[in-house]
C-alpha positions as CSV (number, residue, x, y, z in Angstrom):
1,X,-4.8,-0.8,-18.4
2,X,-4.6,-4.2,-20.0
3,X,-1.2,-4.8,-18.5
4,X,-3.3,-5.1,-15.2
5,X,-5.1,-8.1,-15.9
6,X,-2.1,-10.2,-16.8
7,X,-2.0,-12.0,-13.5
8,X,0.6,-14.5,-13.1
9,X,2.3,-17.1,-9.9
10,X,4.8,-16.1,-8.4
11,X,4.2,-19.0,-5.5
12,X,7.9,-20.2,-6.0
13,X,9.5,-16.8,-6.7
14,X,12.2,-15.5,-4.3
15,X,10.2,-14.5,-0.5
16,X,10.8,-10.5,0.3
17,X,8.4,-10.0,3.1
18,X,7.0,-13.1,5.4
19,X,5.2,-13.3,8.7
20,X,4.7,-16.1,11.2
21,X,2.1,-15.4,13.8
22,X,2.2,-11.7,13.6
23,X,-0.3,-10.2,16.6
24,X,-0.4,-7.1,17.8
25,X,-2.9,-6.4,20.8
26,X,-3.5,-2.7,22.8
27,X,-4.3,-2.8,26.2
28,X,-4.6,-5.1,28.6
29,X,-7.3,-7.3,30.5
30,X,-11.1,-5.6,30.0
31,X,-9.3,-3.0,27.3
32,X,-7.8,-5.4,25.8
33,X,-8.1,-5.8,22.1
34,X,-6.6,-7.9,19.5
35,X,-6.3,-6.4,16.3
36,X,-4.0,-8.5,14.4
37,X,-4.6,-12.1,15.7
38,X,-1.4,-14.1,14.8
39,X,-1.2,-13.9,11.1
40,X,1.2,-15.7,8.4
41,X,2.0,-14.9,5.1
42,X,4.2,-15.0,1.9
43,X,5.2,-11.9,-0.5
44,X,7.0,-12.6,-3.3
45,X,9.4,-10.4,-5.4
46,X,7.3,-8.8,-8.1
47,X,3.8,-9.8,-6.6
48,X,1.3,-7.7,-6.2
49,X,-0.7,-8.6,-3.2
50,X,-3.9,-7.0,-1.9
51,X,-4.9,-7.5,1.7
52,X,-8.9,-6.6,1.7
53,X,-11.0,-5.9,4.9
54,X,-13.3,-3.6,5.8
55,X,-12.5,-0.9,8.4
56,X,-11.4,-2.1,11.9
57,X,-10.1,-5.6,10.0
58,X,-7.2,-4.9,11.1
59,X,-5.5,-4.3,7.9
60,X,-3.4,-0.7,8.6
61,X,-2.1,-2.2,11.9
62,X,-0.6,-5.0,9.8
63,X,0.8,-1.9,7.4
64,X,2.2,-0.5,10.1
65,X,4.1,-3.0,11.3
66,X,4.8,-4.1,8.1
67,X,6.8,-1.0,7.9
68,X,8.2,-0.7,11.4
69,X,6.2,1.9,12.3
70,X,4.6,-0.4,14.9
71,X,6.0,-3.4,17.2
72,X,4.2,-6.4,17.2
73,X,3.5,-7.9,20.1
74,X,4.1,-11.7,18.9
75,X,5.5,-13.1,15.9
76,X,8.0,-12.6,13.7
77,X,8.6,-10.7,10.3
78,X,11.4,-11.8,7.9
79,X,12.9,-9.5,5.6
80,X,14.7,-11.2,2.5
81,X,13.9,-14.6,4.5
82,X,16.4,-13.3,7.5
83,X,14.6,-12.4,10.9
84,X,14.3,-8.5,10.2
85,X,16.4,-6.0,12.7
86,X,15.2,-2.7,13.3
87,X,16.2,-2.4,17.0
88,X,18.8,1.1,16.2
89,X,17.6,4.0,14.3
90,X,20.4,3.1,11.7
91,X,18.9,-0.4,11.2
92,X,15.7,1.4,10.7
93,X,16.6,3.2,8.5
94,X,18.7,0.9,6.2
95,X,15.3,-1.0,6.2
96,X,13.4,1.9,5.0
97,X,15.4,2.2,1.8
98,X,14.3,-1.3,1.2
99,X,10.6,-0.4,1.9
100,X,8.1,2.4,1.7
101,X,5.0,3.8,2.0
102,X,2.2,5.5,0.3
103,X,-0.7,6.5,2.2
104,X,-4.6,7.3,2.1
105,X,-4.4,11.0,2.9
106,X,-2.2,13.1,0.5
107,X,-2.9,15.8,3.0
108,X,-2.0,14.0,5.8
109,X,1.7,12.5,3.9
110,X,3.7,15.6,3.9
111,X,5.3,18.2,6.5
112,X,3.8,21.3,5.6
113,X,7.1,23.5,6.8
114,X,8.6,21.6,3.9
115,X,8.9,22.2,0.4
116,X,8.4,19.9,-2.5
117,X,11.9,20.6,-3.4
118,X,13.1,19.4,0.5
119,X,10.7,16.3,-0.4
120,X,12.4,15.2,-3.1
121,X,16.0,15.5,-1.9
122,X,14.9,13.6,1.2
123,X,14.7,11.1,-1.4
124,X,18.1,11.4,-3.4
125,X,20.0,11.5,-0.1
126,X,18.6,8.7,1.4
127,X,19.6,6.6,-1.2
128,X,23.3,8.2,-1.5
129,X,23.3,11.2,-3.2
130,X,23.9,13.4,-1.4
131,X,27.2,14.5,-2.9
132,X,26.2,14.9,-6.4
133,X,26.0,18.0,-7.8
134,X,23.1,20.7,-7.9
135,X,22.7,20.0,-11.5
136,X,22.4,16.2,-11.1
137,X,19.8,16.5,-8.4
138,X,18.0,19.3,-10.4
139,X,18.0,16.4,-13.3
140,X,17.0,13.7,-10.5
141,X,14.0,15.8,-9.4
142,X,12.7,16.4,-13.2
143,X,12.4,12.7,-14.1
144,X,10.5,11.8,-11.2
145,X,8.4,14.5,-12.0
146,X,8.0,13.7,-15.9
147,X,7.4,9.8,-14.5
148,X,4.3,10.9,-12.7
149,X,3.3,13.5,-15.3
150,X,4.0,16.6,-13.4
151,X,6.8,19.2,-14.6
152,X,9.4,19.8,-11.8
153,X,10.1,23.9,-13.4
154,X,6.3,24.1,-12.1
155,X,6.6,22.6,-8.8
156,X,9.9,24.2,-7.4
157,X,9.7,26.5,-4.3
158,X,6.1,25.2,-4.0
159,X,4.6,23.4,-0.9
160,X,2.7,20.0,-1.3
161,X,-0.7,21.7,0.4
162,X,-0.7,24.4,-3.0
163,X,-1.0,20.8,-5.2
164,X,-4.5,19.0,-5.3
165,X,-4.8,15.3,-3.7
166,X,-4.3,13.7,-7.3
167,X,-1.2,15.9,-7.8
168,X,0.2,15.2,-4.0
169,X,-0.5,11.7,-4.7
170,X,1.4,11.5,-7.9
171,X,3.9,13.3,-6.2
172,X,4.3,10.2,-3.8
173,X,4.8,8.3,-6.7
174,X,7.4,10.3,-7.7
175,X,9.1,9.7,-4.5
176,X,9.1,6.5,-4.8
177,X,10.6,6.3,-8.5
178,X,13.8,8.0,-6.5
179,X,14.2,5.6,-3.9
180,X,13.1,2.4,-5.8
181,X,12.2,0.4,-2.8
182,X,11.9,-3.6,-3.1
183,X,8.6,-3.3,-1.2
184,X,5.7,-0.5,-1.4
185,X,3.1,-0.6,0.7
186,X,0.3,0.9,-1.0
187,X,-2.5,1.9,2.2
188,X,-6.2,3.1,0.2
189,X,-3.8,5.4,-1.8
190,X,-6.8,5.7,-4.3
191,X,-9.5,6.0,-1.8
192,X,-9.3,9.9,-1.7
193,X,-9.1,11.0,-5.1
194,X,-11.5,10.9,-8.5
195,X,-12.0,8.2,-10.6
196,X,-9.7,9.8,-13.2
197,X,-6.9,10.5,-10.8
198,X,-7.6,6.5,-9.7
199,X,-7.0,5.0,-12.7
200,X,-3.8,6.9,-13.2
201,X,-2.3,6.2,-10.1
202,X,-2.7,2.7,-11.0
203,X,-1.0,2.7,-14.4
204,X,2.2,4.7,-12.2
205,X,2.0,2.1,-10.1
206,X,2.3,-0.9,-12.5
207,X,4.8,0.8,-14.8
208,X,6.8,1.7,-11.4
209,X,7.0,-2.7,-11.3
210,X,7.3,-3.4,-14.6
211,X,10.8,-1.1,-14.5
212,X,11.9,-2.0,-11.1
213,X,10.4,-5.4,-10.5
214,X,9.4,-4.0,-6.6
215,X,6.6,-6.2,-4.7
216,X,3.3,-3.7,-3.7
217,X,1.1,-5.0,-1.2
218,X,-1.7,-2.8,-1.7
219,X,-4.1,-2.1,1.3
220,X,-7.8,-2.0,0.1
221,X,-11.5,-2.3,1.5
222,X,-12.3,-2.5,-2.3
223,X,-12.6,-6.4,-3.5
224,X,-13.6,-5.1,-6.8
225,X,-10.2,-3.2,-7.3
226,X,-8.2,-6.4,-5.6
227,X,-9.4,-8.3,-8.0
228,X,-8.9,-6.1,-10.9
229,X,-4.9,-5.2,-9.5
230,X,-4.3,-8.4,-7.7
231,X,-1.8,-11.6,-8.5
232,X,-2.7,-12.8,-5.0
233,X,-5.0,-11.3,-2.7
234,X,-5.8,-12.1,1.7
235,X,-9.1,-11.5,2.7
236,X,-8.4,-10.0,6.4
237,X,-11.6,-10.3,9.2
238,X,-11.6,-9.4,12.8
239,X,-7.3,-9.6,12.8
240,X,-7.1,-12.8,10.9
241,X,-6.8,-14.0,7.3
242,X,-9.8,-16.0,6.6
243,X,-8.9,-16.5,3.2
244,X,-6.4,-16.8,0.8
245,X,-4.8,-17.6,-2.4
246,X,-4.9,-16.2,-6.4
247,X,-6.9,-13.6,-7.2
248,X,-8.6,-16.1,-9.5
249,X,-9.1,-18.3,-6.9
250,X,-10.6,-16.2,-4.4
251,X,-12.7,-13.8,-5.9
252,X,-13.8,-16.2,-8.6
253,X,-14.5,-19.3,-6.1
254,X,-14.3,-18.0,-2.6
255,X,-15.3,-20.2,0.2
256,X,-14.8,-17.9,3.5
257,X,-18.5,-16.6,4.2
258,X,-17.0,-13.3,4.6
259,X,-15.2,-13.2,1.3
260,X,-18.2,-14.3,-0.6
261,X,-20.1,-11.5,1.3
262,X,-18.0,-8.5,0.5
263,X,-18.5,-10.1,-2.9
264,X,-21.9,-9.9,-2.5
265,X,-22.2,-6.4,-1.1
266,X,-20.0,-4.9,-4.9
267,X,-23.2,-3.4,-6.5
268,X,-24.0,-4.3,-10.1
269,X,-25.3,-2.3,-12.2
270,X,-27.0,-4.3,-14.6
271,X,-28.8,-6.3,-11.5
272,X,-31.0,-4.9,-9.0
273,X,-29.0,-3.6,-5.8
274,X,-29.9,-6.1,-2.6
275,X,-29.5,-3.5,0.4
276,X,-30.2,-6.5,3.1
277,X,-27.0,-6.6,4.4
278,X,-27.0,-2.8,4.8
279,X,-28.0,-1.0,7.8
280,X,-30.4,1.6,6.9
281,X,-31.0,4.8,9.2
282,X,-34.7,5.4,9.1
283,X,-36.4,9.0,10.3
284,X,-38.3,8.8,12.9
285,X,-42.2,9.6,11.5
């Protein structure tokens, strides 16, 4: 995976996604909590962006507004540098084609009444094609399915829950080669599968930018894998960027305390693990 590595700045490429003071906060007064805590930031067309944090960062509430799944509560996002819309389910939805998803859970990513066939035409009609013949579906379907290394002739009248989570999740993929979003938002989409399965999901996912040039802002606790993935990469804390900047620049010379822990805390296994800065559970004698 070579192609990887070859990082490059795309600081004054055109802006897809932006946010200025993006908050979200549940509840109010004593049960109030602030879990994004007014964030900006800048994705560019072709970047690939991590955002890293560790769990309760705050980093899938961002997704989800991200994607309009979720309304901020201050703040704006900008779409294609206009003030994004998605007040009517048709505006939504017109957004959607311009942006998607894949998520953590395979499992979790599907409708289990549906079958992989209804998946995949989900996908053809929502980008227009819904008038094209049978034939040109079927042929549709089968290069999605030969992009992610699966064979449609295999998968037909088949649920998602009879594939394993490295099939479901290449099956995702294969989604998104049929709607060819600007945007995808990648959320731990390796987290849940073997390393195998990992590293192929991440070749699909670079070839899927090399042929359509779509940004991925890819959702990780994993600093090791930003950096290996990343052009730019945000370290997110408590609700807030605390840091930054190119991947370079971050992981190689970081100057948040909390970057340069989680930096810290990636084991090496040519060193001697440090396990201070892990909470051990001792037995009681």
């Amino acid at each position: 995976m070579s192609e990887i590595r070859e990082r490059k700045d795309y600081s004054n490429g055109p802006l897809c996604l932006s946010g200025r003071g993006v908050t979200k906060v549940f509840g109010l007064g004593d049960n109030r909590t602030v879990a994004v805590d007014h964030v900006d930031f800048d994705f560019h067309e072709g970047e690939f962006v991590s955002i890293v944090g560790e769990s309760g960062s705050g980093k899938t509430t961002l997704s989800k507004m991200l994607l309009g799944l979720m309304t901020p509560t201050e703040g704006e996002i900008l779409f294609e540098g206009k003030p994004r819309d998605i007040s009517t389910g048709k505006k939504r939805k017109e957004y959607w084609k311009g942006i998607q998803a894949i998520f953590q859970d395979p499992f979790a990513s599907y409708n289990v009444f549906h079958k992989i066939d209804s998946v995949l035409l989900d996908c053809i009609h929502l980008r227009g094609g819904k008038n094209l013949s049978k034939k040109q579906k079927v042929e549709m379907m089968t290069e999605a399915c030969s992009f992610v290394n699966l064979k449609f002739s295999e998968l037909t009248n088949k649920y998602p829950f009879e594939l394993s989570g490295g099939q479901m999740q290449r099956l995702m993929i294969a989604r998104i080669f049929l709607l060819k979003p600007r945007i995808l938002l990648a959320d731990e989409p390796t987290s849940m599968v073997d390393a195998c399965s990992r590293a192929t999901i991440l070749d699909m996912l670079f070839e899927l930018r090399r042929e359509t040039g779509m940004t991925i802002i890819f959702i990780t606790h994993d600093i090791g894998l930003a950096y290996y993935v990343s052009d730019t990469v945000y370290i997110m804390e408590h609700g807030r960027f605390v840091e930054s900047g190119k991947a370079d620049d971050v992981i190689l010379t970081p100057q948040a305390p909390y970057t340069k822990r989680l930096i810290s805390d990636v084991p090496k296994i040519h060193e001697v693990w440090d396990l201070s800065t892990v909470d051990l559970l001792k037995e009681d004698a």
